[in-house]
C-alpha positions in Angstrom: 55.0 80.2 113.7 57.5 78.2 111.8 56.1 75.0 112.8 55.7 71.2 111.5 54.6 67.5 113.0 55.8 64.6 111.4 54.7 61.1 112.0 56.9 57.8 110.2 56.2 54.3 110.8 58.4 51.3 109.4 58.8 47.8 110.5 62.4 49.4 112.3 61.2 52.6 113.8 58.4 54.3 115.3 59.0 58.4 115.0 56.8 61.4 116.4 58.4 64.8 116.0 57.3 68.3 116.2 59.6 71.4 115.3 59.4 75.1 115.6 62.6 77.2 113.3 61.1 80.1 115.7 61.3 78.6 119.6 64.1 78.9 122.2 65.4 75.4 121.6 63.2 73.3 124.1 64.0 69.7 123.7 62.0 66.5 124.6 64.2 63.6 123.7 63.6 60.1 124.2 65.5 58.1 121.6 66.4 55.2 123.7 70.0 56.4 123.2 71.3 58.5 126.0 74.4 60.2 124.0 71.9 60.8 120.9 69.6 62.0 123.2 72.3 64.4 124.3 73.4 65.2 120.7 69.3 65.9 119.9 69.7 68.4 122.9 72.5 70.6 122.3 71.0 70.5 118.5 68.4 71.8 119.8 70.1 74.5 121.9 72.3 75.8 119.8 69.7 76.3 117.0 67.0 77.6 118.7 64.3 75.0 117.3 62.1 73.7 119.9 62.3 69.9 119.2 59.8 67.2 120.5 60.6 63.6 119.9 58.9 60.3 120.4 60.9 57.4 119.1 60.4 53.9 119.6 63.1 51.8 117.7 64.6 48.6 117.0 67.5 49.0 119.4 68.3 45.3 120.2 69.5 45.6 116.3 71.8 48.2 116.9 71.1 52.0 117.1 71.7 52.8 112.8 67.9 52.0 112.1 67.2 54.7 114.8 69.5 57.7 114.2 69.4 57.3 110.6 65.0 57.8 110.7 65.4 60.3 113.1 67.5 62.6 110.8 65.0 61.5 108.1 62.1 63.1 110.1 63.9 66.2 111.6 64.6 66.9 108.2 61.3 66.3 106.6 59.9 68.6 109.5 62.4 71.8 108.9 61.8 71.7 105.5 57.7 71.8 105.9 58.4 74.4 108.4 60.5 76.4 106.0 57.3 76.5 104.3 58.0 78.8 101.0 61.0 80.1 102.6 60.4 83.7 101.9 62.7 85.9 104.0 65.5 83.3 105.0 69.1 84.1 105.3 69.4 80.5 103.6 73.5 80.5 103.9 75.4 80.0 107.1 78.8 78.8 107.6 81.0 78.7 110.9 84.0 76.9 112.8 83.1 75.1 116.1 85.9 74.6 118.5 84.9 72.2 121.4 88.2 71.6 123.7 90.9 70.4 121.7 88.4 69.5 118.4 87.0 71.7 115.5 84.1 71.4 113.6 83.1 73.2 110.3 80.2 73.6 108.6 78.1 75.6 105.8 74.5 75.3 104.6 72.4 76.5 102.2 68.7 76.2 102.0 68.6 75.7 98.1 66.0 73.2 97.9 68.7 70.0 97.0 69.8 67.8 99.4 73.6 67.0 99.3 75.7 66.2 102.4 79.6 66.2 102.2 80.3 64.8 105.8 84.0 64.6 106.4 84.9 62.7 109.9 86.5 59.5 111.5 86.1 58.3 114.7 88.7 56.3 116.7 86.0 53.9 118.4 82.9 52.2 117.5 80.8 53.7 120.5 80.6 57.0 122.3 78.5 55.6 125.3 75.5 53.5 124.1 75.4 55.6 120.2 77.6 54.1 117.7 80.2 56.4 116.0 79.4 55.7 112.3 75.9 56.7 112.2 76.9 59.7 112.7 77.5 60.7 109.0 74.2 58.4 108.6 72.5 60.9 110.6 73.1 64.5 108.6 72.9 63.0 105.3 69.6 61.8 106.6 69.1 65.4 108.0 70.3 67.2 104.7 68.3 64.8 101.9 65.7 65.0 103.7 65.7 68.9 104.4 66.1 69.4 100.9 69.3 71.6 102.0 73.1 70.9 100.9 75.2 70.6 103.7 79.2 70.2 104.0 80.2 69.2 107.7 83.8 68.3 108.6 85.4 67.0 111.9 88.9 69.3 111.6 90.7 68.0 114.3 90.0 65.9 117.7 90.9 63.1 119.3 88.1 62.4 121.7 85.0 61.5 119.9 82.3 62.6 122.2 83.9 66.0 121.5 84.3 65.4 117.5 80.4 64.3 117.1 79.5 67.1 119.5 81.1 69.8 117.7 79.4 68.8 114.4 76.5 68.8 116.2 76.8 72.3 117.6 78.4 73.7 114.4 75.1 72.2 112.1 73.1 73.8 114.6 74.7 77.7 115.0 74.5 76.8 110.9 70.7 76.1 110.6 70.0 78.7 113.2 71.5 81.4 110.9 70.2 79.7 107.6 66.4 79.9 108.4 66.4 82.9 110.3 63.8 85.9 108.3 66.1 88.6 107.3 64.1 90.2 104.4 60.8 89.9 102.9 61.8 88.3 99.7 63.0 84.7 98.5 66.6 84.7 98.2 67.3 83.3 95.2 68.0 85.1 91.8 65.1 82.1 90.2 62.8 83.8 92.4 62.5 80.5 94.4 64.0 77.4 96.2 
């Protein structure tokens, strides 16, 4: 098993997480954030990882400190999980359509983190989660991950379905990227 538990404690956040790349995408979310909480579930879905997360946050701030530490953790889980990454796919791309928005994205495990998040919101909030920590979270995520990914809001105009959509399309992306499709390290150097 594909598995990792990471622990992070700063004077803004408090963050337990456990991930497996090879579950059926259980979730235990409690963020404190109930549309985050709903993004870390259909993440979750959609890519098959089983995630577990305890957070405990300073949400009378506002919820950047939060979202942005959680993306810092999921990612430093995936990539222990990844472990030598022997076998992966490593590159996914896809197109996400979600009612009238579309979300792209393409990853590649190579062991840098970049993120290239293209997106704007036409509100500050989507319920209690505030729309510009949203690009916060997947750089996070990709830095983090050690993975470079580019993620773009195409079209929308209802940002609960814009963030959604990236969410899903990162997700069918990381699903495809660590999933064991040979017995070798896919890279020409012979590793990532």
């Amino acid at each position: 098993m594909r598995e990792a538990r990471i622990e992070r404690k700063t004077g803004e956040t408090d963050i337990s997480i456990i991930v497996n790349l090879d579950g059926t995408g259980r979730v235990k979310s409690q963020t404190g954030i109930g549309f985050f909480d709903h993004m870390v579930n259909s993440f979750a879905t959609h890519s098959g990882i089983d995630i577990f997360l305890e957070v405990k946050g300073d949400l009378s701030v506002d919820c950047h400190h939060t979202v942005e530490d959680i993306g810092i953790v999921l990612g430093k889980a995936i990539k222990v999980a990844l472990g030598d990454r022997k076998g992966i796919n490593r590159f996914s791309d896809c197109f996400i359509p979600m009612d009238e928005s579309l979300a792209f994205c393409a990853i590649d495990i190579s062991g840098r983190g970049f993120c290239d998040f293209k997106g704007d919101f036409l509100y500050k909030n989507c319920g209690d989660y505030e729309t510009d920590a949203t690009p916060e979270f997947f750089r996070a995520l990709a830095n983090n991950a050690e993975i470079t990914l580019h993620i773009k809001s195409l079209n929308g105009n209802n940002d609960h379905h814009k963030i959604e959509a990236l969410f899903k399309a990162c997700a069918r992306c990381l699903k495809e990227a660590v999933k064991i499709s040979s017995s070798g390290i896919p890279s020409s150097k012979g590793m990532i």
